[in-house]
C-alpha positions in Angstrom: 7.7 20.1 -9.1 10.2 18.4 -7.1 9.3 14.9 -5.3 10.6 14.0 -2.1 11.7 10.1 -1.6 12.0 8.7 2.1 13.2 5.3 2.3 11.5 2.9 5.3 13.0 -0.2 6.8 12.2 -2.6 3.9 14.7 -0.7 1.3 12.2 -1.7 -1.7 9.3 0.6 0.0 9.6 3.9 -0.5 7.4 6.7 0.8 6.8 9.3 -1.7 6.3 13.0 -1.0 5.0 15.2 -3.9 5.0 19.1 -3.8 2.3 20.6 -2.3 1.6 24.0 -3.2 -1.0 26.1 -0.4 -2.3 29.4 -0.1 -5.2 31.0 1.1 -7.6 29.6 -1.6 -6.2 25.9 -1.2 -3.9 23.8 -2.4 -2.3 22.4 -5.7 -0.1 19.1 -6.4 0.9 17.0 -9.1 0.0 14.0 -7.4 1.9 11.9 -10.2 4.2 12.8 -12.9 5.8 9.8 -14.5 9.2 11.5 -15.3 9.5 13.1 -12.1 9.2 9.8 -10.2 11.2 7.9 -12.2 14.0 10.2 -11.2 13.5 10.9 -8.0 13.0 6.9 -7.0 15.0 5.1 -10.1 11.7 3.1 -10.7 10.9 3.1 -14.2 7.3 1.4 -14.9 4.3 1.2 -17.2 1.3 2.2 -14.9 -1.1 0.1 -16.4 -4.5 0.5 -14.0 -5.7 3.0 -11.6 -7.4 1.4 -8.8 -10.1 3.6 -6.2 -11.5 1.9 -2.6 -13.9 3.6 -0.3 -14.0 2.2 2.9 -15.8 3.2 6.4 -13.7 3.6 9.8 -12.0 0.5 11.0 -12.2 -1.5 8.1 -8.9 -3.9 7.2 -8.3 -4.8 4.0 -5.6 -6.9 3.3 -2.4 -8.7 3.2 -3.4 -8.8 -0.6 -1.0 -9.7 -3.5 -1.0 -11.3 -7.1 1.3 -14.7 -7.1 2.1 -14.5 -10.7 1.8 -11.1 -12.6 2.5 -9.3 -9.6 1.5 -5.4 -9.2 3.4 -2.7 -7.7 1.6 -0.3 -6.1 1.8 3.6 -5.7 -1.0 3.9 -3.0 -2.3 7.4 -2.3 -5.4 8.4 -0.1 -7.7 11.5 -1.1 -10.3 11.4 1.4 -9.8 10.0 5.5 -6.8 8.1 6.8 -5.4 4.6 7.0 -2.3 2.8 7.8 -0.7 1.5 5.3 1.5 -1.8 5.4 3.8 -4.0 2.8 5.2 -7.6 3.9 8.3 -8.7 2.0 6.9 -12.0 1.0 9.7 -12.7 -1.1 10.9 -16.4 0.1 14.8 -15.8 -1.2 14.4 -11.9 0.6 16.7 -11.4 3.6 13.7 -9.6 4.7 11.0 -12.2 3.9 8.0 -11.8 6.5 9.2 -8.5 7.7 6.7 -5.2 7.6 6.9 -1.7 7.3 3.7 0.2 8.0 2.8 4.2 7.6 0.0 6.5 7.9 -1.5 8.1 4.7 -3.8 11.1 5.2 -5.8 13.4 2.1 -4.0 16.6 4.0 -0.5 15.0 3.8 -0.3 14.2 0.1 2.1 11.2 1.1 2.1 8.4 -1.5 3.5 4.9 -0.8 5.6 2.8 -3.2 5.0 -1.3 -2.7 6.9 -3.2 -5.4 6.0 -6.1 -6.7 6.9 -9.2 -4.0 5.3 -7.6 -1.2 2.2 -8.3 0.3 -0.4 -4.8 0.8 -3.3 -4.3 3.4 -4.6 -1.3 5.2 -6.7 -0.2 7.8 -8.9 2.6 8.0 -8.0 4.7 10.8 -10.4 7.9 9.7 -13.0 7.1 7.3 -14.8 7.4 5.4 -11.3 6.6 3.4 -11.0 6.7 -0.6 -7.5 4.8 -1.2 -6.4 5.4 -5.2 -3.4 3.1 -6.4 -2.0 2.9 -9.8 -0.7 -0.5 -10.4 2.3 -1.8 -12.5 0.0 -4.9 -13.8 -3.3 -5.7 -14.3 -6.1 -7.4 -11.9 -5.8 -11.2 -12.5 -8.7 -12.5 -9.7 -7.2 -16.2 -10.7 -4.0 -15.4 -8.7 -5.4 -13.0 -6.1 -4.0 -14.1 -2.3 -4.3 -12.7 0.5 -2.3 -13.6 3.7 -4.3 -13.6 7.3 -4.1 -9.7 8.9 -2.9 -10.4 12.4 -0.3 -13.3 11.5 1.9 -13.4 14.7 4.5 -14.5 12.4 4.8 -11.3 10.8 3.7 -9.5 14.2 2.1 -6.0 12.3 1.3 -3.6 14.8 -2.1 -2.3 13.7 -3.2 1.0 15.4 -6.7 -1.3 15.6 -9.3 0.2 18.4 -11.3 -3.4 18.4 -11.8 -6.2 15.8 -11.4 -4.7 12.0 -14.3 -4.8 9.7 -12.9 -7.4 7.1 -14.4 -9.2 3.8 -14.8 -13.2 4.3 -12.0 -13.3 2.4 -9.3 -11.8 4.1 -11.0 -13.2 7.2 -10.6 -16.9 6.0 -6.7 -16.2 4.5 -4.2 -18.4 5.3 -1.4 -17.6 7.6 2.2 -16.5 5.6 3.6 -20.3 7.2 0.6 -22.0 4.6 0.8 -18.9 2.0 1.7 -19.4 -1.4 4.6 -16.8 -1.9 7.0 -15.7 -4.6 
């Protein structure tokens, strides 16, 4: 089944289309085949961990990332709606601080690659959401970060109807400015 790769304004963030297949009785996608998106994006990893978040309307989670043993992440959503965002928080990057940010809906099938070297978050926009991402390394809590949601710095434009439902954690996270980064 063929895959469809758009690329966004950060060139390392790719948004990734699989066929979807409808009829009267529903629908049918291969919402991953390794070979397929290998050679459709050049990205050749070992998808080590498969990853499943429910979260309510208007919940923000996020800017998350690993410092050392970073993931990349191929983020689908199954269930609800949420905008999805990666930072380039790549301190040598041309691009370090900027964002790119797109919706992901269960009817739209859309899949977004985040390399490793970007920051991830994502707010839910219609929920109940259920966000699945494979990862390109494992969870390593020790060198979890997260950088602050609404950093003017990095300015994201979240589609936000009041203050986000966040964890303490992401509430209390540093700005990028004070951020450990890669």
């Amino acid at each position: 089944m063929p895959v469809k790769v758009h690329p966004t304004a950060l060139p390392e963030v790719l948004l990734v289309e699989p066929a979807v297949f409808r009829d009267d009785r529903g629908s049918f996608s291969e919402s991953f085949n390794a070979r397929e998106f290998a050679e459709a994006t050049g990205i050749d990893r070992l998808w080590v961990q498969d990853n499943h978040s429910r979260s309510v309307q208007g919940v923000l989670r996020g800017l998350h990332y690993q410092l050392v043993k970073p993931q990349g992440k191929l983020i689908r959503v199954i269930a609800g709606k949420i905008f999805d965002v990666a930072v380039d928080l790549r301190k040598d990057s041309p691009r370090f601080g900027k964002w790119v940010g797109v919706t992901l809906a269960a009817d739209d099938a859309r899949q977004l690659w985040v390399p490793e070297g970007f920051g991830h978050g994502f707010y839910v926009i219609e929920g109940p959401a259920d966000v699945l991402y494979k990862t390109t390394d494992f969870r390593h809590a020790e060198q979890e970060r997260s950088i602050i949601w609404n950093d003017p710095a990095i300015g994201i434009e979240w589609p936000t109807t009041g203050a986000p439902k966040l964890s303490p954690k992401d509430a209390a996270a540093p700005r990028l400015a004070e951020a450990e980064v890669y």
